[in-house]
LUMLUMMAR-699329 format. One record per residue (C-alpha): residue in three letters; residue number from 1; x, y, z. Coordinates in steps of 0.5 Angstrom, whole numbers, plus 500, padded with zeros to 3 digits. Example, Ala and Ser with C-alpha at 12.3 -4.5 7.8 and 13.67 -1.06 7.14 Angstrom:
REC   res     n     X     Y     Z
REC   Ala     1   525   491   516
REC   Ser     2   527   498   514
# end
This chain:
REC   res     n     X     Y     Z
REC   Unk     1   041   854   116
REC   Unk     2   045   849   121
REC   Unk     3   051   854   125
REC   Unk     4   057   852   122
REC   Unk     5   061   847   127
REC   Unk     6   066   851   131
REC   Unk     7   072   849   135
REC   Unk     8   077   851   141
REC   Unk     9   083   847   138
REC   Unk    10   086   846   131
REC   Unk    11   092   840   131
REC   Unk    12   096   840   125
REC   Unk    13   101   836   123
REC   Unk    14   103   828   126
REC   Unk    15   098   823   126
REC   Unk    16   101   816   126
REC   Unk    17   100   809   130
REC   Unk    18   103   807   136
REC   Unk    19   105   800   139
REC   Unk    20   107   800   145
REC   Unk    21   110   794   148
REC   Unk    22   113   794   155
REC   Unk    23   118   793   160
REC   Unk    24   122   792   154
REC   Unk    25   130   793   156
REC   Unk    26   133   795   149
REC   Unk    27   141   794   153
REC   Unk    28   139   787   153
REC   Unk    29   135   784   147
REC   Unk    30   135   777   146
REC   Unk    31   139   774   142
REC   Unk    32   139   773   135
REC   Unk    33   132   770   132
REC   Unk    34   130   768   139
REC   Unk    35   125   771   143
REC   Unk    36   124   775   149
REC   Unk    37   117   776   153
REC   Unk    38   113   782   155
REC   Unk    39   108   784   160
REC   Unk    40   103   788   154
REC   Unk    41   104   790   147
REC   Unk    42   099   796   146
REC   Unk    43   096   799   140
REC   Unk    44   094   806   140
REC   Unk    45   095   813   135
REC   Unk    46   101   817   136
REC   Unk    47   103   824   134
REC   Unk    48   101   831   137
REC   Unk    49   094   831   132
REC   Unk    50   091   825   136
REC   Unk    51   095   826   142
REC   Unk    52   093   833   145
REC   Unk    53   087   832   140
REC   Unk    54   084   826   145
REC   Unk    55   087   830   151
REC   Unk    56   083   836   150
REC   Unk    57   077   832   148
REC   Unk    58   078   829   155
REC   Unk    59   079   835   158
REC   Unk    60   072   837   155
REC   Unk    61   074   841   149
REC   Unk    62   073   841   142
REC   Unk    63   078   839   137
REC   Unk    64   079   838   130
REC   Unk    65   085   835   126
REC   Unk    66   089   836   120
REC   Unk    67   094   831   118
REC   Unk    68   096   825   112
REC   Unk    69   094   817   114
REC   Unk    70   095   812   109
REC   Unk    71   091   809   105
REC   Unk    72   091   802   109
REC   Unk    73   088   798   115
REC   Unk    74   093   803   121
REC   Unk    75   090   809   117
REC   Unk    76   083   807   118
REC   Unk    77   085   806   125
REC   Unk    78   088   813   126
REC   Unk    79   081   816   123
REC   Unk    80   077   811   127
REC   Unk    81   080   813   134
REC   Unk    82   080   820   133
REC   Unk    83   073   820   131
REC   Unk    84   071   815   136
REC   Unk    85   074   822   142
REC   Unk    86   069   827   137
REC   Unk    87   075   829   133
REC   Unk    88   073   832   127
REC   Unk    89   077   829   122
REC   Unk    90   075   833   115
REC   Unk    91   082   835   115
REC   Unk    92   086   829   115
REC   Unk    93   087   827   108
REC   Unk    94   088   820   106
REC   Unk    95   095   818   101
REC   Unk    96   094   813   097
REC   Unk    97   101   813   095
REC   Unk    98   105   812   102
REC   Unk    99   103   807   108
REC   Unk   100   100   811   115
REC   Unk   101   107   813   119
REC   Unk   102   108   809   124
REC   Unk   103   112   808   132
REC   Unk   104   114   802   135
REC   Unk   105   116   805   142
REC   Unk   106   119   800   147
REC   Unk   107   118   802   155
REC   Unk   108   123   800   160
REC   Unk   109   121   799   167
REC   Unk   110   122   806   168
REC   Unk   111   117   809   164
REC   Unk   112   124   811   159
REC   Unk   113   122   810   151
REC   Unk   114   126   808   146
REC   Unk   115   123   810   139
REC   Unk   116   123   807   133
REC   Unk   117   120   810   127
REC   Unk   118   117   810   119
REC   Unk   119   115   816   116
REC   Unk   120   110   813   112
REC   Unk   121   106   818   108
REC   Unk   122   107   824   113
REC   Unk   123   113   826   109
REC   Unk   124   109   829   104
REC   Unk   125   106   833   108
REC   Unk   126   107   839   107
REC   Unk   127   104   847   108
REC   Unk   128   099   846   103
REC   Unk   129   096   840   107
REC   Unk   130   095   846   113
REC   Unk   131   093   852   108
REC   Unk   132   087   848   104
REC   Unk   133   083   848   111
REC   Unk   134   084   855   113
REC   Unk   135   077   855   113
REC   Unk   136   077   851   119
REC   Unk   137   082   855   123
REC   Unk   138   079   861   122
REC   Unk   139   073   857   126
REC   Unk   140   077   855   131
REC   Unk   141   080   859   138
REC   Unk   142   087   856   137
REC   Unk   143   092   854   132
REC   Unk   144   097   849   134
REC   Unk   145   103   845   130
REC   Unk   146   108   839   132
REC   Unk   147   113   838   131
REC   Unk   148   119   843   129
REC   Unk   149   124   837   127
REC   Unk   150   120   832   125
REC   Unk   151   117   836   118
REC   Unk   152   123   838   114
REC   Unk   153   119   839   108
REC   Unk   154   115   844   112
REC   Unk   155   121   848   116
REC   Unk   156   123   852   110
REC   Unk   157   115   854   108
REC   Unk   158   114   857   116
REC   Unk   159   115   864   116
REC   Unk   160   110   863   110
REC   Unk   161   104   858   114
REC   Unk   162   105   862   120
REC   Unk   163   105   870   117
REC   Unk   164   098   868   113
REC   Unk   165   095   865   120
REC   Unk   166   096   871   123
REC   Unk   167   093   875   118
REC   Unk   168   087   871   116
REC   Unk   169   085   869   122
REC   Unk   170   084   870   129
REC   Unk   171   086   864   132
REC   Unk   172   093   864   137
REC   Unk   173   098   860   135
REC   Unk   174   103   855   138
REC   Unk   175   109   851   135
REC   Unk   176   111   845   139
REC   Unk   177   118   841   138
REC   Unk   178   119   834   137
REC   Unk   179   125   830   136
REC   Unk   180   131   832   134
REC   Unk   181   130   839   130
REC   Unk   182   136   842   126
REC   Unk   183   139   848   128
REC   Unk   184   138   853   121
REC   Unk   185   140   860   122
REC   Unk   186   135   866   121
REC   Unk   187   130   861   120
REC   Unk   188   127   861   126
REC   Unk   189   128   870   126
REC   Unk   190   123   869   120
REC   Unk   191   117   866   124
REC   Unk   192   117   866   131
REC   Unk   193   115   874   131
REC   Unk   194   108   870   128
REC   Unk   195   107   865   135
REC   Unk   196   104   866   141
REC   Unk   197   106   861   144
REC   Unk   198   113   857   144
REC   Unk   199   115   851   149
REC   Unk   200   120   846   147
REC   Unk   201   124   841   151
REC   Unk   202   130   843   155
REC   Unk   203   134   838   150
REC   Unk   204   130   841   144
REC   Unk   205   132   847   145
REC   Unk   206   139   847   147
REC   Unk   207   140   844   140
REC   Unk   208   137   850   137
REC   Unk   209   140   855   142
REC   Unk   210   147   853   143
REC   Unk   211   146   855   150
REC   Unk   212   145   850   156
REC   Unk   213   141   855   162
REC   Unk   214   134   855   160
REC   Unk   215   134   863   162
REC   Unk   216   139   863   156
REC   Unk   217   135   859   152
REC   Unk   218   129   864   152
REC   Unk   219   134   870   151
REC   Unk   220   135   867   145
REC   Unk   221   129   866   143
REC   Unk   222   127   873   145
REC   Unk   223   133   876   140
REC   Unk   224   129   872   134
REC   Unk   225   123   876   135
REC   Unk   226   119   871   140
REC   Unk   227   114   875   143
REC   Unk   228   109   872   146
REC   Unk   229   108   866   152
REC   Unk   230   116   862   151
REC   Unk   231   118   857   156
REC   Unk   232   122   851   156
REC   Unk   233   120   844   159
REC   Unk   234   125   841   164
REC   Unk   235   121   834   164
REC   Unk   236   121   831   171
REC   Unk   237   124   839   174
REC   Unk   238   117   842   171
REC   Unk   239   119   847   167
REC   Unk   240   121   854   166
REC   Unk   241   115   860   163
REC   Unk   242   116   867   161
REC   Unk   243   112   873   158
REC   Unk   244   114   880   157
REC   Unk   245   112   882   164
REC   Unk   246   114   876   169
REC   Unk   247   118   869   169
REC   Unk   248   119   863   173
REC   Unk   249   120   856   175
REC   Unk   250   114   852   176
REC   Unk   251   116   846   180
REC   Unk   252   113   838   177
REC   Unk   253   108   835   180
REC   Unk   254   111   828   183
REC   Unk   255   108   821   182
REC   Unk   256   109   816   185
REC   Unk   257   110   811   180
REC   Unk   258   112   813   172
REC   Unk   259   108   807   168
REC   Unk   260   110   810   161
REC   Unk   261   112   817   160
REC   Unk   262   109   817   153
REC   Unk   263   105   823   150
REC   Unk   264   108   827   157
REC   Unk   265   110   833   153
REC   Unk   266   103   833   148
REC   Unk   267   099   833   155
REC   Unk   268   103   839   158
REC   Unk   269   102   842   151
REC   Unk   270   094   840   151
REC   Unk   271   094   843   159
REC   Unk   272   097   850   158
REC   Unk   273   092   850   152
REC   Unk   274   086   848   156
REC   Unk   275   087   853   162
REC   Unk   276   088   858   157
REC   Unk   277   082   856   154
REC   Unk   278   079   857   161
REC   Unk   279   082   864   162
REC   Unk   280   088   862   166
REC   Unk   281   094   867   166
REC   Unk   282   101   863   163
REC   Unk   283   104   861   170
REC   Unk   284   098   858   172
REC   Unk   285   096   855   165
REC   Unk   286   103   853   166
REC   Unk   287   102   850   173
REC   Unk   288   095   846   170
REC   Unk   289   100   843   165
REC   Unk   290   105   840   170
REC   Unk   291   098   836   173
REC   Unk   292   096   835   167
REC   Unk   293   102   831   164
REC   Unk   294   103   829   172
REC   Unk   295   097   824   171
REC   Unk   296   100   822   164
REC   Unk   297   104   818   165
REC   Unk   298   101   814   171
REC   Unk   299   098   810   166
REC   Unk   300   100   806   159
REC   Unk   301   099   810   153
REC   Unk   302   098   818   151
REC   Unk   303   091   819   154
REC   Unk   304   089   813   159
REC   Unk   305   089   817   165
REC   Unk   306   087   824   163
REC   Unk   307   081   827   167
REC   Unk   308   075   832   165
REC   Unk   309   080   839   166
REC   Unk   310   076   841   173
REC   Unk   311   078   834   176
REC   Unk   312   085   837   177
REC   Unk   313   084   842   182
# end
């Protein structure tokens, strides 16, 4: 009998269509019906589930999603491309009600993006997309979700998704943010105890804290029950990581040119979670996920420029 298939990470969550055009000064748009050029329009997946799905399957690890696509030509795309980067994909369900959920990010020559964005079918995402393939989590070393701000439907129905996970399964658990999550008091008390790993945005979580210091952030978070590896990213300053025993500022790698800071936060996440993998303590998982999302953002897409995960010395 063939051993059934195992895996390092399942992603849940966000699968959608990116174009990406740039340089595109959205301060200056041409004027009304007229037209203005561009250097490049790219089309490519977007969303955690192929973000740091592609970036973990270059970095050289296994990955499986779970997510919705439409049933339309992008759907197809978004299948396509993951299947094409090894991504087991028997946990995308095909929704033949809404189209596939899709992004057109407009890039200025500073690598700044502008989104703009339809939900399609990812607002009938629900728990119960997740919770029908715990069969395959249970398969799998990690568990993680995106995004916290970016799936209402689900925020009420976490305490529930993230308790069962931890009590029928083995894996580890991270929640990442996205967007513009909705301060909901207690909400976060009732499931933050159940993740391992939680690592908003510094402007994530000052919505979701009130507080500006990332020190007070995590303070906060640690009052609502967070136990394990909780941290904060400060984009170009690096980021701020703590555990029950030690925390600390872990500076950025420098560039020397952002071309296009798509998918620099999935591709911190897919660098924490790879080091992980490979035994690395979480400040110098932390220190991988900087280089990580430093080489990002040299290129045009989420993971153009992501390189087997011994490369990043």
């Amino acid at each position: 009998m063939a051993k059934a298939k195992s895996f390092d990470v399942v992603l849940a969550g966000l699968a959608l269509v990116d174009v990406i055009g740039r340089p595109v000064d959205i301060r200056r748009p041409p004027r009304r019906g007229g037209l203005q050029l561009i250097d490049s329009v790219t089309l490519t997946t977007g969303g955690n589930v192929p973000n740091c799905g592609i970036d973990l399957a270059r970095l050289g690890f296994r990955v499986a999603g779970i997510s919705r696509v439409g049933k339309d030509t992008l759907g197809d795309f978004v299948r396509r491309h993951l299947a094409q980067h090894r991504i087991d994909t028997s946990g995308i369900t095909v929704d033949g009600r809404d189209q596939t959920s899709a992004t057109f990010v407009a890039v200025e020559k500073s690598g700044e993006r502008t989104f703009f964005h339809t939900r399609g079918c990812l607002k009938n995402f629900r728990v119960e997309d997740i919770l029908a393939h715990l069969p395959l989590i249970r398969k799998s070393r990690i568990f993680a979700l995106g995004y916290l701000g970016l799936l209402p439907e689900c925020d009420r129905h976490l305490p529930r998704l993230f308790r069962k996970l931890k009590q029928e399964t083995a894996a580890m658990t991270l929640l990442d943010t996205g967007g513009n999550p909705r301060r909901v008091p207690g909400l976060l008390e009732r499931f933050l105890p159940y993740v391992d790993v939680f690592i908003p945005s510094r402007e994530e979580a000052a919505v979701l804290t009130g507080k500006t210091a990332p020190e007070g952030m995590v303070q906060v978070f640690r009052r609502w029950g967070a136990r394990g590896v909780v941290g904060i990213k400060l984009g170009a300053e690096g980021c701020y990581i703590t555990t029950a025993q030690e925390a600390a500022y872990v500076p950025a790698v420098r560039v020397n040119k952002v071309v296009d800071a798509t998918g620099a936060g999935d591709a911190f996440v897919a660098g924490f979670l790879a080091a992980t993998l490979r035994g690395f303590r979480p400040l110098d998982a932390a220190r991988k996920a900087n280089a990580i999302a430093a080489s990002c953002v040299t290129a045009v897409g989420a993971s153009t420029a992501i390189k087997p995960f011994d490369e990043y010395r």
